[in-house]
MIVO-55242 format. One record per residue: y, x, z of N, C-alpha, C in turn. Coordinates in steps of 0.05 Angstrom, whole numbers, padded with zeros to 5 digits. Layout:
<sites>
 n.north n.east   n.up ca.north ca.east  ca.up c.north c.east   c.up
       Y      X      Z        Y       X      Z       Y      X      Z
...
</sites>
This chain:
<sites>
 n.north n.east   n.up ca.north ca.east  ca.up c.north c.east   c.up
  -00024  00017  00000    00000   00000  00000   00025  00017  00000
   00023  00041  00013    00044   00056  00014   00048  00069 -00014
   00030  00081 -00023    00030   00090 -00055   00048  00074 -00072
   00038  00042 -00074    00044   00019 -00092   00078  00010 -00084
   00079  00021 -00052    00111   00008 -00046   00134  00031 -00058
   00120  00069 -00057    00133   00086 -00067   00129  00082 -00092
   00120  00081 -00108    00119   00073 -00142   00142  00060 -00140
   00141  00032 -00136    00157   00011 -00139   00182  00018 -00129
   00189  00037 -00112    00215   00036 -00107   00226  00060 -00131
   00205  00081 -00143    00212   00101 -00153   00224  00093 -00181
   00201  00066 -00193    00207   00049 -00212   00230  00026 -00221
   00247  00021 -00200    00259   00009 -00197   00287  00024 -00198
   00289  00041 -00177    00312   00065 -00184   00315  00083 -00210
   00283  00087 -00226    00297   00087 -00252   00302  00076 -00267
   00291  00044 -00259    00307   00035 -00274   00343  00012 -00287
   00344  00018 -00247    00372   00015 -00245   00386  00039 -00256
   00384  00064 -00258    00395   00082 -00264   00393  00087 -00297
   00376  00077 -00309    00372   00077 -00333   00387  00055 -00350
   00395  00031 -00334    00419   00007 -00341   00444  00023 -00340
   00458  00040 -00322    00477   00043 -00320   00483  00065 -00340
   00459  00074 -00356    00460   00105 -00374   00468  00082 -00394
   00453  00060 -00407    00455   00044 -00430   00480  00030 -00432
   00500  00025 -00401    00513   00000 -00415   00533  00015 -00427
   00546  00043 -00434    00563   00048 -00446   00558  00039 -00480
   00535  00039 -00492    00527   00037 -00510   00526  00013 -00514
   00526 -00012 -00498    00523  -00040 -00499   00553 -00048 -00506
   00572 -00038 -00483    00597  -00048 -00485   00609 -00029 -00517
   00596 -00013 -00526    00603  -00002 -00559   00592 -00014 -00574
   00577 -00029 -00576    00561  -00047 -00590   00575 -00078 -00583
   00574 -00087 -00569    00594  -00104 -00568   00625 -00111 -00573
   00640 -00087 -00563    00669  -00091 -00573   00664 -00082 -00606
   00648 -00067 -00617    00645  -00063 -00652   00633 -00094 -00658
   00632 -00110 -00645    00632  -00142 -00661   00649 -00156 -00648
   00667 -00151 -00637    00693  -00167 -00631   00722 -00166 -00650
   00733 -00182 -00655    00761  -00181 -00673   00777 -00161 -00648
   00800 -00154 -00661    00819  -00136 -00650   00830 -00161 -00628
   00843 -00183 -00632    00857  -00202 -00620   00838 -00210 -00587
   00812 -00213 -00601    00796  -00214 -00575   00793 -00188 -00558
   00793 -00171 -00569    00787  -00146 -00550   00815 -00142 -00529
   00846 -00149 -00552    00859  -00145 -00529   00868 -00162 -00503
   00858 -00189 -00513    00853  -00208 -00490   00846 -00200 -00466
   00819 -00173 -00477    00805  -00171 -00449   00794 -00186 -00436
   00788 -00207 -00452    00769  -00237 -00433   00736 -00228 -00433
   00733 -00220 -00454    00694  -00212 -00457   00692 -00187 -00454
   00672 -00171 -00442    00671  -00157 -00440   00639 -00144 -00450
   00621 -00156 -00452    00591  -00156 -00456   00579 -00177 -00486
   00604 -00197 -00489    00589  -00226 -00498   00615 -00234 -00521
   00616 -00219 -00550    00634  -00229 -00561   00638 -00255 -00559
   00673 -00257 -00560    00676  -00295 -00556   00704 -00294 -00562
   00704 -00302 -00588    00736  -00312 -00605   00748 -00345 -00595
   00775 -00336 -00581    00784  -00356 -00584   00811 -00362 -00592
   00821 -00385 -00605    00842  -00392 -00622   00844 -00415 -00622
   00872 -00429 -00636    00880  -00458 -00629   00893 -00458 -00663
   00881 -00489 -00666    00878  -00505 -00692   00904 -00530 -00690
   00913 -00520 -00707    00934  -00546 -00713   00922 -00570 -00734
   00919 -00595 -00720    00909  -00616 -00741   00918 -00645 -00731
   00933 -00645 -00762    00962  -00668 -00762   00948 -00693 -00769
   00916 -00691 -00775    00902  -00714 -00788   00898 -00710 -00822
   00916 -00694 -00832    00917  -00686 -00861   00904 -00666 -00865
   00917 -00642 -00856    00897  -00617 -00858   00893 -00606 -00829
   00890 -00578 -00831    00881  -00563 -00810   00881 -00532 -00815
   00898 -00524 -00789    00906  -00500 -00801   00908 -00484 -00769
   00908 -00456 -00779    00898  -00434 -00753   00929 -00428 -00739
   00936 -00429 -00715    00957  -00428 -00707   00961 -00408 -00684
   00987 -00394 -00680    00990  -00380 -00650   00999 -00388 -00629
   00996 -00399 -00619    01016  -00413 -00594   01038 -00390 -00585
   01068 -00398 -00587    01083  -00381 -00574   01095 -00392 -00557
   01104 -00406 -00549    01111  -00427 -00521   01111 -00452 -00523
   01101 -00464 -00501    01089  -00483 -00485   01110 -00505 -00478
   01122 -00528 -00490    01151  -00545 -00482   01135 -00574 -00479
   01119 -00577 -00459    01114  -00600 -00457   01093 -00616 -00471
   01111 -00635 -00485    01098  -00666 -00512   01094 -00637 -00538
   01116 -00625 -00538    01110  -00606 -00564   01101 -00568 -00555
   01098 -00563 -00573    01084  -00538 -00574   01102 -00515 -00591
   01117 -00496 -00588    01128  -00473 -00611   01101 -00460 -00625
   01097 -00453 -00644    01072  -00437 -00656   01083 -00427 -00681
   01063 -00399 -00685    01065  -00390 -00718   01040 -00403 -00743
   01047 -00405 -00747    01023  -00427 -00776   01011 -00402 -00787
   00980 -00404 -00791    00976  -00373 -00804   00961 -00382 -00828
   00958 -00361 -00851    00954  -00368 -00881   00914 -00363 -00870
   00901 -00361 -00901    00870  -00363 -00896   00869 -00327 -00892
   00889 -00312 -00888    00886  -00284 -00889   00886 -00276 -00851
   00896 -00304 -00846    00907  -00295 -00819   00938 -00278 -00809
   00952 -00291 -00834    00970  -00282 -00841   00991 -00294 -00830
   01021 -00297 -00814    01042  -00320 -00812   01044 -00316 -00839
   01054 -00351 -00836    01059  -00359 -00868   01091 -00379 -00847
   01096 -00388 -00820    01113  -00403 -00820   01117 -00396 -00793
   01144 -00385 -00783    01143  -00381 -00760   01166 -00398 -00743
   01162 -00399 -00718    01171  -00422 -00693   01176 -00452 -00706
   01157 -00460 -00706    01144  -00484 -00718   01147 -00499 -00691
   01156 -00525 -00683    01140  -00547 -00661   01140 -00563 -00676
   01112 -00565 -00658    01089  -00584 -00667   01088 -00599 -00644
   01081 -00627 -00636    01061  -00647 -00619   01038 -00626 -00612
   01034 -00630 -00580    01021  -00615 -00564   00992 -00622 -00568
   00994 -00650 -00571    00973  -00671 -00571   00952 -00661 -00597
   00970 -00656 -00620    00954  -00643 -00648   00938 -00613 -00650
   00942 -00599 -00620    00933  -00578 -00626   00915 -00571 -00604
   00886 -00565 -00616    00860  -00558 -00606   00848 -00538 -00598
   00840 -00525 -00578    00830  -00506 -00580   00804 -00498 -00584
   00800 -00479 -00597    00762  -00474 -00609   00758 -00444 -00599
   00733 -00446 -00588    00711  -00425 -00572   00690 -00424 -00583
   00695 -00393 -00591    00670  -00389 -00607   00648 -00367 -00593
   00625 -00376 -00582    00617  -00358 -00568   00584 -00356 -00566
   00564 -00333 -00576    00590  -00304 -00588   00598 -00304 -00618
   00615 -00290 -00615    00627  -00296 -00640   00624 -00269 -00663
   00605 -00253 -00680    00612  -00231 -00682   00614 -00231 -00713
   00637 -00210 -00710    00649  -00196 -00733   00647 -00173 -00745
   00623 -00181 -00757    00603  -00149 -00777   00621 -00139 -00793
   00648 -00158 -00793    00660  -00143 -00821   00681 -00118 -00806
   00672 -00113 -00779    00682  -00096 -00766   00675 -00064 -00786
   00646 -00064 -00785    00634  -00048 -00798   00637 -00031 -00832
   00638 -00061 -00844    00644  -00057 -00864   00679 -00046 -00875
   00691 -00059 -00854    00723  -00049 -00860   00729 -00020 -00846
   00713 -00005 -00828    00711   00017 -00826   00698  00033 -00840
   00673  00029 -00858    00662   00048 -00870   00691  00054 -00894
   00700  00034 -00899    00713   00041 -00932   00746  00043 -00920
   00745  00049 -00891    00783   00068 -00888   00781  00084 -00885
   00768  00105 -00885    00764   00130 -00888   00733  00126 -00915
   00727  00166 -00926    00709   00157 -00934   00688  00170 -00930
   00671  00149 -00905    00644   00160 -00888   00626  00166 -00909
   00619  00158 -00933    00600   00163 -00947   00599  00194 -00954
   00619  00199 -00952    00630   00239 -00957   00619  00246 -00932
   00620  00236 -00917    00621   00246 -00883   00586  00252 -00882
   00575  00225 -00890    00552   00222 -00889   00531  00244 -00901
   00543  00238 -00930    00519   00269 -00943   00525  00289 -00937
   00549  00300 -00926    00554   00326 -00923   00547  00327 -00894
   00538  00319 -00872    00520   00314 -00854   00486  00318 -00854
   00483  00302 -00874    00464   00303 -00882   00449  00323 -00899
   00470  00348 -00911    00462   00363 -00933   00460  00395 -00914
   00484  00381 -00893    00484   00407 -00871   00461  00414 -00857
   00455  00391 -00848    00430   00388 -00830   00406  00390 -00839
   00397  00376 -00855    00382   00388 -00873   00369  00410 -00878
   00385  00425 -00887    00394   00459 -00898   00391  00478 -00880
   00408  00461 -00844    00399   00487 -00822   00372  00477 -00819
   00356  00452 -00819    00328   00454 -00804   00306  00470 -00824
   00318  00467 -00845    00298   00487 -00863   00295  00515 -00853
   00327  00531 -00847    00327   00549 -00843   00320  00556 -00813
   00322  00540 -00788    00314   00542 -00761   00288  00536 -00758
   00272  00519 -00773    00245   00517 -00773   00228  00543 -00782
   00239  00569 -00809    00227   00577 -00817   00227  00606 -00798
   00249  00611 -00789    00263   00634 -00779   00242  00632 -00747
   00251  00607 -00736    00235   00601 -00711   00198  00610 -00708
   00199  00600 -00724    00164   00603 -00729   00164  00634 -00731
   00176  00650 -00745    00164   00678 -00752   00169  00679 -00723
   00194  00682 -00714    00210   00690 -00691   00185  00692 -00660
   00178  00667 -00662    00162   00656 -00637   00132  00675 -00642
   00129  00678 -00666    00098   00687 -00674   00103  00717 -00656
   00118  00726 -00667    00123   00760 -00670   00118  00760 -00627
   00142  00747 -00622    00146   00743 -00591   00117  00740 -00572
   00108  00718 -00590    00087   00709 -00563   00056  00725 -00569
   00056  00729 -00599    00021   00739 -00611   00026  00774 -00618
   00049  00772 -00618    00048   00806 -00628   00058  00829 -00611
   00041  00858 -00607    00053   00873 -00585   00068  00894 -00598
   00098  00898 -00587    00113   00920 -00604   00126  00925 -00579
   00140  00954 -00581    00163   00968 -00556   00179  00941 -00554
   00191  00933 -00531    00218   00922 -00521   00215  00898 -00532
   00198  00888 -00540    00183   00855 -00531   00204  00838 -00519
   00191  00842 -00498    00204   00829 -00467   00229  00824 -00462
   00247  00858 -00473    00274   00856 -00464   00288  00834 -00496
   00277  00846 -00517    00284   00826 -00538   00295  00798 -00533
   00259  00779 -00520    00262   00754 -00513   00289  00746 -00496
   00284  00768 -00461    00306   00759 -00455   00337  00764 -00455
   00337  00775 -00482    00360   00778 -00492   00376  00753 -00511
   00347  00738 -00521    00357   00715 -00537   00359  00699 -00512
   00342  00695 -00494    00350   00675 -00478   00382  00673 -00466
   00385  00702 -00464    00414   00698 -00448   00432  00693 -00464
   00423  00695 -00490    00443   00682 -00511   00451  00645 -00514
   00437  00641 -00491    00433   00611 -00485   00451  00593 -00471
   00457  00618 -00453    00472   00618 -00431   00503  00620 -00439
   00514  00629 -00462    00540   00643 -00477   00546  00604 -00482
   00576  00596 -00468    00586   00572 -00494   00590  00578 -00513
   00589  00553 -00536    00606   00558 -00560   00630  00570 -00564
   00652  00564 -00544    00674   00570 -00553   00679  00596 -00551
   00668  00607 -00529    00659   00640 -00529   00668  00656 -00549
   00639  00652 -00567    00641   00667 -00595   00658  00655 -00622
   00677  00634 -00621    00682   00624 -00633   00702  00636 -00654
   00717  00651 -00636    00746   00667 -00655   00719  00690 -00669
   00711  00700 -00647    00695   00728 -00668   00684  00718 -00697
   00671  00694 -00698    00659   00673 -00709   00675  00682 -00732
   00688  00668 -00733    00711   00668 -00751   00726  00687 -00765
   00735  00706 -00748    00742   00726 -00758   00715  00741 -00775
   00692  00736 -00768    00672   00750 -00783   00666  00732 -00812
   00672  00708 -00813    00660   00679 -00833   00689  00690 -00850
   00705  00705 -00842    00737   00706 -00849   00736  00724 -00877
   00718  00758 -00859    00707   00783 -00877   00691  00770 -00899
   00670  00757 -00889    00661   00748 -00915   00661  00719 -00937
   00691  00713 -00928    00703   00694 -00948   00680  00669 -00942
   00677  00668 -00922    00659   00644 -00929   00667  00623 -00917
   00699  00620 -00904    00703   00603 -00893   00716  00572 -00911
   00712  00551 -00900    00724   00533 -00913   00697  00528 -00942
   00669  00532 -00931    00649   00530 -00952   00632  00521 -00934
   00609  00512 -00949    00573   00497 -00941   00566  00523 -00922
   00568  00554 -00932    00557   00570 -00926   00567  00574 -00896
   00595  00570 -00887    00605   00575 -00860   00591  00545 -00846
   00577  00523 -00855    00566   00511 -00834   00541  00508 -00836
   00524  00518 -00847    00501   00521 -00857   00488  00551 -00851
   00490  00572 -00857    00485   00597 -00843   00481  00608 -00819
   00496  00613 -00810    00502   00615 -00780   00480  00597 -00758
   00479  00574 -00773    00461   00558 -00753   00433  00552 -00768
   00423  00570 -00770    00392   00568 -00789   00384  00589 -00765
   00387  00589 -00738    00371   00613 -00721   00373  00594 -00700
   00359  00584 -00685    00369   00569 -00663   00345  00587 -00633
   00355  00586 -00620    00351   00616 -00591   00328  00596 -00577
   00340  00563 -00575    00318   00540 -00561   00293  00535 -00582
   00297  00539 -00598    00270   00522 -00608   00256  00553 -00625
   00264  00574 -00617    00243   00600 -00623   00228  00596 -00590
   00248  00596 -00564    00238   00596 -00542   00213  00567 -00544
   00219  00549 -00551    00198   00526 -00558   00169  00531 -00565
   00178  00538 -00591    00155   00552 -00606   00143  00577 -00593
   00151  00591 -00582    00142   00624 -00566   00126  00597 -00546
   00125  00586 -00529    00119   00569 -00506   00091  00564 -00516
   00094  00544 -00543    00073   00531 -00553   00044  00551 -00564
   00063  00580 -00571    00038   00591 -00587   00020  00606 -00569
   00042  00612 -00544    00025   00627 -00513  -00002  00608 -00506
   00007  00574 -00511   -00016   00567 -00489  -00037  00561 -00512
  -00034  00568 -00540   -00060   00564 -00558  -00076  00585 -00552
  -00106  00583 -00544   -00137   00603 -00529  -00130  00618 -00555
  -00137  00644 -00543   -00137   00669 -00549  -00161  00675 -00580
  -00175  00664 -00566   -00207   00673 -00580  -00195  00656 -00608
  -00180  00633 -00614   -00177   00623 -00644  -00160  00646 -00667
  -00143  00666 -00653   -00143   00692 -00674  -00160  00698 -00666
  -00171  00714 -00647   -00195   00739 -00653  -00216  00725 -00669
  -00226  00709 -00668   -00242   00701 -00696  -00234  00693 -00723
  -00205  00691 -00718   -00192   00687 -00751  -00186  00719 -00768
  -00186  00738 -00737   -00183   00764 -00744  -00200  00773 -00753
  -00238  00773 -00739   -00258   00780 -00747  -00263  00769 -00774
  -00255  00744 -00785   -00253   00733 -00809  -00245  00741 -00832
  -00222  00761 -00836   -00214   00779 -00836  -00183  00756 -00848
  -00178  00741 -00832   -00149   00719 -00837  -00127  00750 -00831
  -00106  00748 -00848   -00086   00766 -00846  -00066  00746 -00831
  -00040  00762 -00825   -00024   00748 -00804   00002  00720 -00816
  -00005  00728 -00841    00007   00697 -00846  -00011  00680 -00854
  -00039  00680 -00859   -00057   00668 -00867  -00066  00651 -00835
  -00064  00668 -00809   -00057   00645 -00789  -00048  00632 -00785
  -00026  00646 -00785    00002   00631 -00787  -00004  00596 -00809
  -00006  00599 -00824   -00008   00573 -00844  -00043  00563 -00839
  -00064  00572 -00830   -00085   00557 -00823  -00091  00552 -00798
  -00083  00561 -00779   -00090   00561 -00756  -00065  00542 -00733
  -00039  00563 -00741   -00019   00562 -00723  -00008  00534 -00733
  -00002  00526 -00758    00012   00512 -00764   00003  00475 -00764
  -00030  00475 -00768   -00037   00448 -00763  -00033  00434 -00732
  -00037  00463 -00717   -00040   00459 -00687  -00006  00453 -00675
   00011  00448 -00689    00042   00462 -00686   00060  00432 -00697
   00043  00417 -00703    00053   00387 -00714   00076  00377 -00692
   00061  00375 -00670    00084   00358 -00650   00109  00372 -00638
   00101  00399 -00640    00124   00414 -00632   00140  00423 -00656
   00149  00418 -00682    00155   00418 -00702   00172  00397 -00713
   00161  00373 -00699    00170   00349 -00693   00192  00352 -00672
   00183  00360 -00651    00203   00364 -00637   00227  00378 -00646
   00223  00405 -00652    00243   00418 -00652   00259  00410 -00675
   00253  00390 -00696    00267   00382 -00720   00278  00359 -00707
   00276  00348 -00698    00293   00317 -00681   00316  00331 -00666
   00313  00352 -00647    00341   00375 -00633   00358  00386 -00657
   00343  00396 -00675    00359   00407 -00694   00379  00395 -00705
   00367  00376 -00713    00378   00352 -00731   00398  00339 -00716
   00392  00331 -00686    00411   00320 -00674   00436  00337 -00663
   00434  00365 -00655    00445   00379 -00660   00473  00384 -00680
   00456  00385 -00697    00472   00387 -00728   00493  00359 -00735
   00481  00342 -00730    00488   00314 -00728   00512  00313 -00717
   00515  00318 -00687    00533   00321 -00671   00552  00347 -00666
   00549  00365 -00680    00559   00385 -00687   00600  00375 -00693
   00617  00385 -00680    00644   00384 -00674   00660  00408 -00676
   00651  00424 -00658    00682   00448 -00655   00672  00465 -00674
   00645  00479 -00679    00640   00493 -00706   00659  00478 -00735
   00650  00455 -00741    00655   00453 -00772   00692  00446 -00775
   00704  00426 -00745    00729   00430 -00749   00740  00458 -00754
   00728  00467 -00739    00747   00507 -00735   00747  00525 -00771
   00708  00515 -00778    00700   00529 -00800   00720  00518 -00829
   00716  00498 -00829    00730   00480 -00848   00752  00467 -00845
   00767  00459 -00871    00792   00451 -00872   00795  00428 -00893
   00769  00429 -00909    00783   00406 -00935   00761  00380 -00928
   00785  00361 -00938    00763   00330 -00928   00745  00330 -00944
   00741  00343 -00965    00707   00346 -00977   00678  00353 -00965
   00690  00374 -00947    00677   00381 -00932   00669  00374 -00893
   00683  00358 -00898    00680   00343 -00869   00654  00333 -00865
   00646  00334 -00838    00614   00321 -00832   00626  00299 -00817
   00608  00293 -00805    00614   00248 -00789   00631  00259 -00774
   00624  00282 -00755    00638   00275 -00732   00664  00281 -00738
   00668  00307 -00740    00698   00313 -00755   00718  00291 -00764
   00703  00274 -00779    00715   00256 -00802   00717  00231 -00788
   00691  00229 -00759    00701   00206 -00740   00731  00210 -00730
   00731  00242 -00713    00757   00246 -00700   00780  00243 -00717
   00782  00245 -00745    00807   00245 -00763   00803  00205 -00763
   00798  00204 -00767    00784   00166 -00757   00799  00150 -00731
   00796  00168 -00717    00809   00153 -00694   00839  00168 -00695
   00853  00187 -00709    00872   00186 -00709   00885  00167 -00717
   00875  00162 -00748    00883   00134 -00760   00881  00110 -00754
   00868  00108 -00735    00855   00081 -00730   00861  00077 -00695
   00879  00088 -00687    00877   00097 -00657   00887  00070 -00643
   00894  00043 -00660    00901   00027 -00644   00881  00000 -00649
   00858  00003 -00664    00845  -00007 -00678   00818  00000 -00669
   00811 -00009 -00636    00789  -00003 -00619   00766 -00015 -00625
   00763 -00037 -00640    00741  -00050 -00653   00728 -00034 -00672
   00751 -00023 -00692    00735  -00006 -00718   00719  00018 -00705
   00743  00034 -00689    00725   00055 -00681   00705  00054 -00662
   00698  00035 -00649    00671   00025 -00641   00647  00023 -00661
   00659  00006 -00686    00642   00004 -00702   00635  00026 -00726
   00656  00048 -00725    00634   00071 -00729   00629  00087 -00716
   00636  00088 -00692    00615   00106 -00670   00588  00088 -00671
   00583  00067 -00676    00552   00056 -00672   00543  00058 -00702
   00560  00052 -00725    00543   00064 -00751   00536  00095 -00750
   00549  00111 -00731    00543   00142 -00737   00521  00159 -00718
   00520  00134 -00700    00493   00146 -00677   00461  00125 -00693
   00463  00111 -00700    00445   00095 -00711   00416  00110 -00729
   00432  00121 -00743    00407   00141 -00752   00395  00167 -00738
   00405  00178 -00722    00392   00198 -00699   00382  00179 -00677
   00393  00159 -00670    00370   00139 -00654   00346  00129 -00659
   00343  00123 -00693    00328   00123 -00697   00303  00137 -00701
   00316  00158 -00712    00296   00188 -00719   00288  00190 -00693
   00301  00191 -00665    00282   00189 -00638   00263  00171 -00632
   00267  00151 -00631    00243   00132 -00634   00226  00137 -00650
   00223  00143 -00676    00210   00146 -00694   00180  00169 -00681
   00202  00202 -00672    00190   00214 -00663   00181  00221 -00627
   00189  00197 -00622    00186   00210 -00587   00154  00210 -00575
   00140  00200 -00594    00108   00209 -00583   00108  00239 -00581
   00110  00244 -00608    00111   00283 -00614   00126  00290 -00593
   00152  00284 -00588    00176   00300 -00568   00157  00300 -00535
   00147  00273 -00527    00126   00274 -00504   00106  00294 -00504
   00092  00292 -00525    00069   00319 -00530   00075  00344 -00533
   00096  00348 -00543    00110   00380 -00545   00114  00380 -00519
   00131  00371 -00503    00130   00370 -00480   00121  00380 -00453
   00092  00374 -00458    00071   00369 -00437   00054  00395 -00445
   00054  00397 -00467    00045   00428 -00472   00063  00451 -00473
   00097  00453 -00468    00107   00472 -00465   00108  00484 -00447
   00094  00475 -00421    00088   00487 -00399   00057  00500 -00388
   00044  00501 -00410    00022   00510 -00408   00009  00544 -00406
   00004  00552 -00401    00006   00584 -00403  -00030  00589 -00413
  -00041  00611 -00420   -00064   00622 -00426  -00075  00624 -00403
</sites>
């Protein structure tokens, strides 16, 4: 009983604590389907809900603002089908004008009117072409990297490894001017190659891979050796079928990584051709800085596909996991 009451309390606290990680994402998902007019109400907070008052004389019917309140009559602006004034300080009979609650009420064309004010579709492939490009090059680099580390004996090994590790430990902004000044020498700034290069080596997912290849039994080379398998012929029969989930892994970090990548590509680059999401989000909310609905609604179009790629992969990310702690 005591087991079943500690579970339950352990279960419970994560998962009160796990509500309070999600609702920032709820209330971004929500105000990105609210109109601007509702959001500055401040009436909903969780539960889009448009409300507005209808002028109807018995003839037609038309969308109105209330601007002051005189009793039998009403002052209002008359608005066109754009939501436009078309007639302003209008009274009207109090009695003619209705109010309508719409609840919830949501407005996808939040989405749509942000993709096309800036242009995310630039943002998008060049995100996508970046990222890409480093996981090819961090996947391939990693693998030799990790092999050499964990299966092969050479002088200064050891100090090597923890030399990359402590390179772990260094912020970005650190190396950032050197960065530059070096991307500077070789003209490569303000190009694919200043955000693409540089990050084809990643220090975590060689340390990943070094982890994974320690706890594979010993005896599967020495018999690939007696076989007479050479050392990339392991590498691609042996190391690499066994290397699925942690491959997985380390391409979901990469990618998200790259994804979310900020102070590199602003610093590296300068032309809006070359902008990735996030970059092109932040130039986004300059424009848009009073216009809290839109940029809601592409902060949730621009996390949407790395959320998904996690779900997709989080069996693998669990299994890499559970075997990175394994030793020989």
């Amino acid at each position: 009983m005591t087991n079943t009451l500690r579970m339950s309390t352990i279960y419970f606290l994560l998962t009160i604590f796990g509500l309070f990680m999600i609702l920032p994402f709820i209330w971004m998902i929500s105000t990105s389907l609210m109109t601007q007019s509702e959001f500055n109400k401040n009436e909903a907070i969780f539960i889009p809900k448009e409300q507005y008052h209808v002028w109807e004389d018995g003839i037609q019917s038309k969308r109105i603002l209330v601007v002051m309140d005189k009793g039998d009559s009403t002052v209002v602006h008359v608005l066109n089908k754009e939501l436009k004034i078309e007639q302003e300080y209008l009274s009207i009979p109090s009695s003619q004008i209705r109010e309508v609650i719409k609840k919830p009420s949501l407005s996808w064309d939040n989405f749509k009117k942000a993709f096309n004010k800036v242009p995310f579709g630039i943002y998008f492939a060049n995100t996508l072409y970046v990222s890409f490009s480093s996981l090819i090059g961090v996947l391939l680099t990693s693998f030799l990297a990790a092999y050499a580390l964990a299966r092969m004996e050479f002088k200064g090994k050891n100090f090597i490894f923890l030399l990359f590790i402590s390179m772990m430990m260094v912020p970005e902004p650190i190396y950032l001017i050197s960065s530059y000044m070096l991307l500077d020498k070789l003209s490569w700034l303000d190009t694919y190659k200043a955000l693409i290069v540089p990050w084809c080596v990643n220090v975590f997912t060689i340390f990943l891979f070094r982890q994974h290849f320690k706890s594979l039994p010993k005896e599967l080379f020495d018999a690939a050796m007696i076989d007479g398998a050479s050392t990339f012929g392991m590498l691609w029969r042996i190391i690499l079928p066994l290397s699925k989930p942690i491959i997985a892994t380390a391409s979901v970090f990469s990618l998200i990584g790259s994804w979310n990548s900020f102070m590199w590509p602003l610093v590296m680059t300068n032309r809006p051709e070359l902008r990735v999401l996030q970059v092109g989000l932040s130039y986004f909310n300059q424009e848009a800085s009073t216009q809290t609905t839109l940029l809601m609604a592409a902060s949730t179009f621009s996390i949407v596909p790395i959320l998904i790629l996690f779900f997709l992969a989080q069996k693998q990310i669990i299994a890499s996991a559970a075997k990175t702690g394994m030793k020989d």
